[in-house]
GUPAKOL-256935 format. One line per 5 residues: number of its first residue (from 0); their letters; for each residue x, y, z of C-alpha. Coordinates in nm, 4 decimals, m for minus. Example, Ala and Ser with C-alpha at 12.3 -4.5 7.8 and 13.67 -1.06 7.14 Angstrom:
2
0> AS> 1.2300,m0.4500,0.7800; 1.3670,m0.1060,0.7140
***
This chain:
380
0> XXXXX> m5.9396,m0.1261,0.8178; m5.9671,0.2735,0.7911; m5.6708,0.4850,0.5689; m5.6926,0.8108,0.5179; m5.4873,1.0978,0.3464
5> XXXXX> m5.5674,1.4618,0.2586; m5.5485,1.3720,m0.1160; m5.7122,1.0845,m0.2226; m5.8533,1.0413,m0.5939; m6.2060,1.0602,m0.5959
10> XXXXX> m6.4413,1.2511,m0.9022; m6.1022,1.3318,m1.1010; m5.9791,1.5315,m0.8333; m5.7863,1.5215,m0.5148; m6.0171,1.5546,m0.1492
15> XXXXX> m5.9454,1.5007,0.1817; m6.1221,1.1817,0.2630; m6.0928,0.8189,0.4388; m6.1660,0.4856,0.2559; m6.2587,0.1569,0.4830
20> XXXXX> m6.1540,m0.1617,0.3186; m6.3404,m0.4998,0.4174; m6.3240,m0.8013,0.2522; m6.1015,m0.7268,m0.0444; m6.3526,m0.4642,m0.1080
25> XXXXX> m6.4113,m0.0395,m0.0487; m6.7061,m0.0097,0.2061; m6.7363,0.3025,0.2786; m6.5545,0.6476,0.1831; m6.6096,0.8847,0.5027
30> XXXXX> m6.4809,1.2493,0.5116; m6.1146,1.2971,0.6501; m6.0566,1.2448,0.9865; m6.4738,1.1210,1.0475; m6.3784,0.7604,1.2338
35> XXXXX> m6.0466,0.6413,1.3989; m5.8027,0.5575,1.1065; m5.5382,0.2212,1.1107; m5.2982,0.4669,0.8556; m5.2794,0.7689,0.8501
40> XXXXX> m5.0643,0.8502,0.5063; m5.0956,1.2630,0.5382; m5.0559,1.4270,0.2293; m4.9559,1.1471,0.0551; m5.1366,1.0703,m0.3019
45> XXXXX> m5.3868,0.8201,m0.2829; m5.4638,0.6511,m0.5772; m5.6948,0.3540,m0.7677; m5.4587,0.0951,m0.8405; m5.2397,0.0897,m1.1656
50> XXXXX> m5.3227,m0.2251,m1.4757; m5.0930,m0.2794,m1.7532; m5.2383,m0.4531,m2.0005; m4.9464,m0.5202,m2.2154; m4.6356,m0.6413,m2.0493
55> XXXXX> m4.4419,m0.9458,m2.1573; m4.1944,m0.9830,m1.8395; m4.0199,m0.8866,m1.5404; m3.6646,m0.9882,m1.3872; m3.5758,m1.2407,m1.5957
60> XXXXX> m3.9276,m1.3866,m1.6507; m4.1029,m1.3700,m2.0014; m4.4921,m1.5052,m2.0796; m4.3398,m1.7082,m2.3129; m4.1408,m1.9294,m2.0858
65> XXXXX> m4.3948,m2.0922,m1.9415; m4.2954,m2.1490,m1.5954; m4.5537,m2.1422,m1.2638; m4.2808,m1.9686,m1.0363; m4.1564,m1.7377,m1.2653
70> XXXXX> m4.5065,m1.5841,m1.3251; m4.5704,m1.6179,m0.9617; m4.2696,m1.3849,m0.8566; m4.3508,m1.1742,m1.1209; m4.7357,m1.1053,m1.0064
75> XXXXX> m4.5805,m1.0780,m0.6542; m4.2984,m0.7706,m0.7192; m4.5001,m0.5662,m0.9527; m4.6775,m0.4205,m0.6742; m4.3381,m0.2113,m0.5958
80> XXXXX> m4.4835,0.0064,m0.8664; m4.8076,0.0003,m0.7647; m4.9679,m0.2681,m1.0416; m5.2478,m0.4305,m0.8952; m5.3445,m0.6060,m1.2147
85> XXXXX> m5.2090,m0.6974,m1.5498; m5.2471,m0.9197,m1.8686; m4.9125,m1.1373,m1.9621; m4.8188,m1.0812,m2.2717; m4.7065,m1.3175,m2.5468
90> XXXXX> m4.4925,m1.2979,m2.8772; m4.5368,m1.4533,m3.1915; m4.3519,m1.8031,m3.1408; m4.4109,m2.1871,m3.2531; m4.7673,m2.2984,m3.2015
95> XXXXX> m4.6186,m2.5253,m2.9275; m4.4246,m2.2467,m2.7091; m4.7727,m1.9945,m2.7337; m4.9838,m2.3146,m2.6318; m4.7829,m2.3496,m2.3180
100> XXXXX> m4.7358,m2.0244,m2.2538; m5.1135,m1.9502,m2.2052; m5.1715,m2.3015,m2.0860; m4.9356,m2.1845,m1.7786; m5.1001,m1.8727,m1.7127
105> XXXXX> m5.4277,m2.0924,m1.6988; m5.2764,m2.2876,m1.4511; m5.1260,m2.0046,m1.2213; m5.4810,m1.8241,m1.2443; m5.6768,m2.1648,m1.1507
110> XXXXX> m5.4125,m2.2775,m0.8053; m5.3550,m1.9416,m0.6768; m5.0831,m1.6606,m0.6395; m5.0242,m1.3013,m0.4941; m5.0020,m0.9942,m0.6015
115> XXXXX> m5.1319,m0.8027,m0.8771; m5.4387,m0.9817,m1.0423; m5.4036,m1.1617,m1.3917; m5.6489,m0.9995,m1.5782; m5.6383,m1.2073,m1.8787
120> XXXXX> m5.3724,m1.2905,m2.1661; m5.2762,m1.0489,m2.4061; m5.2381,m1.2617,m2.7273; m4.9496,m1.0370,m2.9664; m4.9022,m1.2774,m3.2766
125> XXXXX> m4.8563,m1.4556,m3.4812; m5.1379,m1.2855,m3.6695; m4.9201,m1.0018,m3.7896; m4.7881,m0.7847,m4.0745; m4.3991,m0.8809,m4.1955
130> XXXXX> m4.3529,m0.5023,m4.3033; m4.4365,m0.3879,m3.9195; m4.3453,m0.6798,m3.7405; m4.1212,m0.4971,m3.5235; m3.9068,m0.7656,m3.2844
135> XXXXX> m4.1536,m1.0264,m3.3458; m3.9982,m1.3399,m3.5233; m4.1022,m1.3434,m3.8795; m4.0647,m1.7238,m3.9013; m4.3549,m1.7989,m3.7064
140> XXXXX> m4.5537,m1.5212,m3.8121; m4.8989,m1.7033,m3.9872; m5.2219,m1.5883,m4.1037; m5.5200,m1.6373,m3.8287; m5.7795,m1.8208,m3.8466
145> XXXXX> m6.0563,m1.8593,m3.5977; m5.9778,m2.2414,m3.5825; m5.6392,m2.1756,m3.5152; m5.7037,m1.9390,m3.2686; m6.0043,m2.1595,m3.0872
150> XXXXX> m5.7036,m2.3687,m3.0292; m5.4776,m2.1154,m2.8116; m5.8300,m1.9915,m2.6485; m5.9291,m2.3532,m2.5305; m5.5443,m2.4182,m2.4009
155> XXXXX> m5.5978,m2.0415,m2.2174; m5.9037,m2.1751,m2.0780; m6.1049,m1.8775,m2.1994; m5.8645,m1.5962,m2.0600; m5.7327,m1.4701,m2.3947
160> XXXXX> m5.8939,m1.1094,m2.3516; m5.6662,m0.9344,m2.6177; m5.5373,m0.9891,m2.9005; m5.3155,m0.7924,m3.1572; m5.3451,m0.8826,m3.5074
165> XXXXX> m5.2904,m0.7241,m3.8666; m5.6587,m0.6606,m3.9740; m5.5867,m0.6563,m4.3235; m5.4509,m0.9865,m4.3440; m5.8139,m1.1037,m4.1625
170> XXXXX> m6.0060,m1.2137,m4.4523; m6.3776,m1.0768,m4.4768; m6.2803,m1.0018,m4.0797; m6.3378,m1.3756,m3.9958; m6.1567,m1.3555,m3.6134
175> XXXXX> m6.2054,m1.0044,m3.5925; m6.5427,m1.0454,m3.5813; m6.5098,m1.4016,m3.3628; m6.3143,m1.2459,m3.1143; m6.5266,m0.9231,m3.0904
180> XXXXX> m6.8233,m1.1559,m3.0711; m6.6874,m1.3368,m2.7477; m6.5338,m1.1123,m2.5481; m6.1481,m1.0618,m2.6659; m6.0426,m0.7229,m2.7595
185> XXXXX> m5.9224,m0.6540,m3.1122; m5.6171,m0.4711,m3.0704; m5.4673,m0.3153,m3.4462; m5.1226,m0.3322,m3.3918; m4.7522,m0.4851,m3.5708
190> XXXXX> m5.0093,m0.3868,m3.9216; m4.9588,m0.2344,m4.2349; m5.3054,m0.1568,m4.2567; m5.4527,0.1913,m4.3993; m5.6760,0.4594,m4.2375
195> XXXXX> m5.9652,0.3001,m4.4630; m5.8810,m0.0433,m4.3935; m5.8594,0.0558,m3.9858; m6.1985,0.1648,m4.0377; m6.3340,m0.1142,m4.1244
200> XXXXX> m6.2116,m0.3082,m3.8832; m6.3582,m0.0959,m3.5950; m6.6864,m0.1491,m3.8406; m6.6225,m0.4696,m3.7706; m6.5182,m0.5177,m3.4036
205> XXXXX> m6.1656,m0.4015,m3.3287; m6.1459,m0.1552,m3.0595; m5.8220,m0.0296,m2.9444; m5.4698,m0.0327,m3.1429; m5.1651,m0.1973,m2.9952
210> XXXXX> m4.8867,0.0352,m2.8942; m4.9478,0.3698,m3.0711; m4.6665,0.4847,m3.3616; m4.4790,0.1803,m3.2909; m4.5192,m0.1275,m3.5066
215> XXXXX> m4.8039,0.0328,m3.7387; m4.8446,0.2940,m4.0684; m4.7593,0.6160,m4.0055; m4.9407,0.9458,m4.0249; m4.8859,1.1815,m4.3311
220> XXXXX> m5.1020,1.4188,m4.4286; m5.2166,1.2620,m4.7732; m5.1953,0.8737,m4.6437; m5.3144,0.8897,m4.2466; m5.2694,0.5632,m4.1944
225> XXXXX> m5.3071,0.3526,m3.8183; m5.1727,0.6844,m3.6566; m5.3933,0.8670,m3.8398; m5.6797,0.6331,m3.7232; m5.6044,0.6316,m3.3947
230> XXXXX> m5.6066,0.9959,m3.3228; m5.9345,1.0233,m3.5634; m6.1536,0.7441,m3.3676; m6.2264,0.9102,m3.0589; m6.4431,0.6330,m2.9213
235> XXXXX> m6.1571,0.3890,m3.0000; m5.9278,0.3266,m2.6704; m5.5392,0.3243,m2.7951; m5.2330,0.1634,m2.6251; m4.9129,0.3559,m2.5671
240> XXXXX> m4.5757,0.3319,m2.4114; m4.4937,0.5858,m2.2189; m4.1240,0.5390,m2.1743; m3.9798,0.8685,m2.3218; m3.8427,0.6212,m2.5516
245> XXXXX> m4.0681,0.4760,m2.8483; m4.2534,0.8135,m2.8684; m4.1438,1.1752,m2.7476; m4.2579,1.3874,m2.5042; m4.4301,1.5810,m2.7281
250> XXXXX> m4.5303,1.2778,m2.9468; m4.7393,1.1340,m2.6070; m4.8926,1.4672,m2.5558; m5.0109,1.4631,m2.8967; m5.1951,1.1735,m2.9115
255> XXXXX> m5.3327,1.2234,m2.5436; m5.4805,1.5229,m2.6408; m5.6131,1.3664,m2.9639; m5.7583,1.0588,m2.7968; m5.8927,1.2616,m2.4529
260> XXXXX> m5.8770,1.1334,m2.1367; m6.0951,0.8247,m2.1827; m5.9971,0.6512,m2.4491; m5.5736,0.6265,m2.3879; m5.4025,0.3529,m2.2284
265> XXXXX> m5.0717,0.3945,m2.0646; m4.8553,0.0247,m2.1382; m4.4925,m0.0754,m2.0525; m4.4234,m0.3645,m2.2795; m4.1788,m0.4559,m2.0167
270> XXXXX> m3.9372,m0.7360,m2.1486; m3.8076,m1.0020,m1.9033; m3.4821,m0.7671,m1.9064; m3.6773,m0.4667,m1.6282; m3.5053,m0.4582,m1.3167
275> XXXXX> m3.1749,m0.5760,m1.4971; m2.9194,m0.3481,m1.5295; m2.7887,m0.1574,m1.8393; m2.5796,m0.4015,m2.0702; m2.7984,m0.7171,m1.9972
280> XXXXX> m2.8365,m0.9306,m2.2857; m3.1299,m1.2119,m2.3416; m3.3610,m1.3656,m2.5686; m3.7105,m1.2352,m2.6395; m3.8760,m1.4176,m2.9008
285> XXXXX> m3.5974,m1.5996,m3.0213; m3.4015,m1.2567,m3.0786; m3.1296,m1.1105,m2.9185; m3.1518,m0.7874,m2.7095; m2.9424,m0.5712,m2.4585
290> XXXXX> m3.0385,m0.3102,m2.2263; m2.9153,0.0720,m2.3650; m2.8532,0.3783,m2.0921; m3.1754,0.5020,m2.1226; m3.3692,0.1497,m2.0031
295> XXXXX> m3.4915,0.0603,m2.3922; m3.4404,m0.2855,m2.5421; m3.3022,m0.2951,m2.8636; m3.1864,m0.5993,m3.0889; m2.8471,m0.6614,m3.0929
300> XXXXX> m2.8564,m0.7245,m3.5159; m2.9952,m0.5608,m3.8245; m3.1427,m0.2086,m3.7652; m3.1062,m0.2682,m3.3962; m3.4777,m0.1623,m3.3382
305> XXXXX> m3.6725,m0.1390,m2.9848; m3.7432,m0.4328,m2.8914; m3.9294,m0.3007,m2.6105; m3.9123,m0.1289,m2.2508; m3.7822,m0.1864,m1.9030
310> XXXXX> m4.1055,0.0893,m1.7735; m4.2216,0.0907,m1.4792; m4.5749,0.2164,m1.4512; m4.4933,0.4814,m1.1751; m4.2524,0.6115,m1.3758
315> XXXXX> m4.4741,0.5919,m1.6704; m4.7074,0.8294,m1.4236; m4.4185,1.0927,m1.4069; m4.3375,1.0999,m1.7090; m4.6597,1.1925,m1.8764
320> XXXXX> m4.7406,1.4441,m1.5962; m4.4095,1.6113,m1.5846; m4.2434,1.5577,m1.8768; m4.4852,1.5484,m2.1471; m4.6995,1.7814,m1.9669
325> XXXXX> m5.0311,1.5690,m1.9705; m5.2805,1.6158,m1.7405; m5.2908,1.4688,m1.4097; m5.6924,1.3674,m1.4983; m5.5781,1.2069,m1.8050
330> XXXXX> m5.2818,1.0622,m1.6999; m5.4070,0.9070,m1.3924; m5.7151,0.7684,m1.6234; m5.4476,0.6172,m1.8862; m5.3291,0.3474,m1.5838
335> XXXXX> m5.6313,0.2856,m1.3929; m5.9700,0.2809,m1.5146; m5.9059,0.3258,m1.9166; m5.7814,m0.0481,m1.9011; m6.0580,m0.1456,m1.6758
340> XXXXX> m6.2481,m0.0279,m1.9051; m6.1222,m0.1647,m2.2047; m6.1258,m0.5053,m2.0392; m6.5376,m0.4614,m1.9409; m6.4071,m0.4820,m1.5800
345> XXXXX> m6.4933,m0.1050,m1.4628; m6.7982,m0.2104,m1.2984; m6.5647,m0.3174,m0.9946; m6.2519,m0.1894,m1.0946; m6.0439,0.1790,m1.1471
350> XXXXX> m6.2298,0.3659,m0.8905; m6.1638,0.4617,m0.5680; m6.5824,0.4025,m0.4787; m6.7656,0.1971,m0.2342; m6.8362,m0.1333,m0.3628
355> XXXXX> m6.4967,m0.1373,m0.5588; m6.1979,m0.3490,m0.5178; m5.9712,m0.2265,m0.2822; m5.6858,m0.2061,m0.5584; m5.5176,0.1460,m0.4169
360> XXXXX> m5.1699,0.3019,m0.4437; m5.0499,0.5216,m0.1809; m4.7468,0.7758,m0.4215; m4.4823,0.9958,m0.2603; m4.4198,1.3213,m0.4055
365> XXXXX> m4.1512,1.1985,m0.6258; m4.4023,0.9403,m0.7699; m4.2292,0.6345,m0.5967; m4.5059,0.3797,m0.4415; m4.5525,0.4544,m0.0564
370> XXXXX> m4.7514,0.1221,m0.0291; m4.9822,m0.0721,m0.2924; m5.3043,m0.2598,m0.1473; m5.4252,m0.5405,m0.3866; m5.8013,m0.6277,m0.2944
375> XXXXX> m5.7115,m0.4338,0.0457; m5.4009,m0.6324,0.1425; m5.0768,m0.4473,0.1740; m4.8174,m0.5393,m0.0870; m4.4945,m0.3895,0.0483
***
């Protein structure tokens, strides 16, 4: 099969071009117009294919419920935004709920599904901080261990690739440096750790930070802390949402232009309540939340804090490029090959190159998905 559009992403800019897709896989990019094409998408946007590497849910579906269909559908109707991978996320729970809840993305990974690709698990909790804990139950929050964690990554069968913790509350880094050591991502998030304290625990594996601003110190200009780090380690990829909601405008062009265009990772941290409308309520994590106007999650007691977002990733696209005024290159980098990258799957992955996956998006002006092609078969 031949597509072909007079802007398709390729070298960090836009080209006229046509891609041939055999086998799951890009064979050959030809100039526009060189062979007979099957679609023909004009001036449509063609793009590599969007990854979210921390999203908990989707229409009623969370990680934590453990169920084959319900991550099934969800992998299936992602693609209407144009996600042709992603890693279910967890939240801290009972040992028992977090062992089934990987166990059953084992199981869905092992016997099949459509869609977007699982990636791996993102692991958020119970390792965390009870200052910063954000909507994660504080009951079941514990201190990690890399026995207790060998555990979860056995019941996962291996496909726990990140994990959020509270580095300070790692002793002498003991499953920071485990996890580094064997493939899982450190992630520094839900942590009242210090700028000095963050640095050591890059020294000693961690390499991103979970959901910039939210859930971590704050920057001030005599005590940096985890903001602080994560605009200071350039070489150090960093998680955001970019929902308009848990950060400004302004705050997401800030730390986009502090991090560059390589190291920053668009996220949703999508609840089971996206796609619901405004005034659902449901459980996440034991809690109570409801939908607001503006597509957050907030608990329904206490401070009423996010809880979390209903993004979508294509809006998450048009909001950094026209709203926060980010740069296409960057922007475009922050949902495709950043979290390949971060994941050690960019050899195959987040390029529109022959030899890659065929994971493309095909994007209207408006930034609404055209068509999605996971491993070169049509989605939608």
């Amino acid at each position: 099969m031949i597509i072909q559009s007079k802007r398709v992403w390729i070298a960090s800019q836009f080209i006229s071009a046509q891609i041939e897709i055999q086998a799951g896989k890009i064979t050959n990019v030809f100039a526009y117009d060189q062979n007979k094409c099957d679609v023909d998408y004009g001036n449509k946007r063609i793009t590599p294919g969007f990854y979210d590497v921390h999203t908990h849910g989707y229409d009623g579906y969370d990680t934590n419920d453990a169920t084959e269909d319900g991550l099934r559908n969800w992998l299936k109707e992602i693609t209407k935004e144009g996600v042709c991978g992603l890693c279910p996320t967890t939240i801290t729970q009972s040992t028992k709920v977090l062992t089934d809840a990987v166990a059953n993305v084992a199981t869905v990974h092992e016997y099949g599904y459509e869609g977007a690709e699982i990636l791996g698990i993102h692991f958020e909790g119970p390792y965390l901080d009870m200052v910063y804990k954000g909507a994660q139950p504080e009951q079941f929050i514990v201190k990690g261990t890399v026995e207790d964690f060998k555990q979860f990554q056995n019941a996962a069968n291996g496909l726990i690739k990140i994990i959020t913790m509270a580095p300070e509350h790692d002793e002498n880094f003991a499953l920071t440096k485990y996890c580094a050591q064997n493939n899982v991502v450190v992630s520094m998030g839900h942590s009242s750790a210090t700028f000095a304290q963050a640095q050591l625990a890059v020294a000693n594996g961690a390499n991103s930070f979970t959901h910039i601003y939210n859930g971590m110190t704050p920057y001030n200009h005599r005590d940096n802390g985890l903001v602080g780090a994560a605009m200071s380690f350039k070489n150090v990829f960093g998680e955001i949402i970019c929902d308009g909601n848990h950060s400004t405008y302004a705050a997401l062009k800030v730390m986009f232009d502090a991090k560059g265009r390589d190291y920053t990772i668009m996220i949703t941290d999508s609840l089971m309540c996206k796609c619901k409308p405004v005034g659902s309520q449901f459980k996440f994590g034991g809690n109570d939340i409801e939908i607001y106007p503006d597509g957050s999650a907030h608990l329904m007691s206490g401070k009423k804090s996010l809880a979390g977002s209903t993004l979508k990733v294509n809006e998450g696209l048009e909001i950094l490029v026209e709203k926060a005024k980010v740069p296409f290159d960057a922007a475009i980098n922050s949902c495709t090959i950043n979290p390949c990258r971060l994941l050690n799957i960019d050899d195959h992955k987040g390029y529109i190159k022959s030899g890659y996956d065929a994971d493309i998006v095909v994007l209207n002006d408006d930034y609404s998905v055209e068509q999605t092609y996971c491993k070169g078969k049509k989605m939608l």
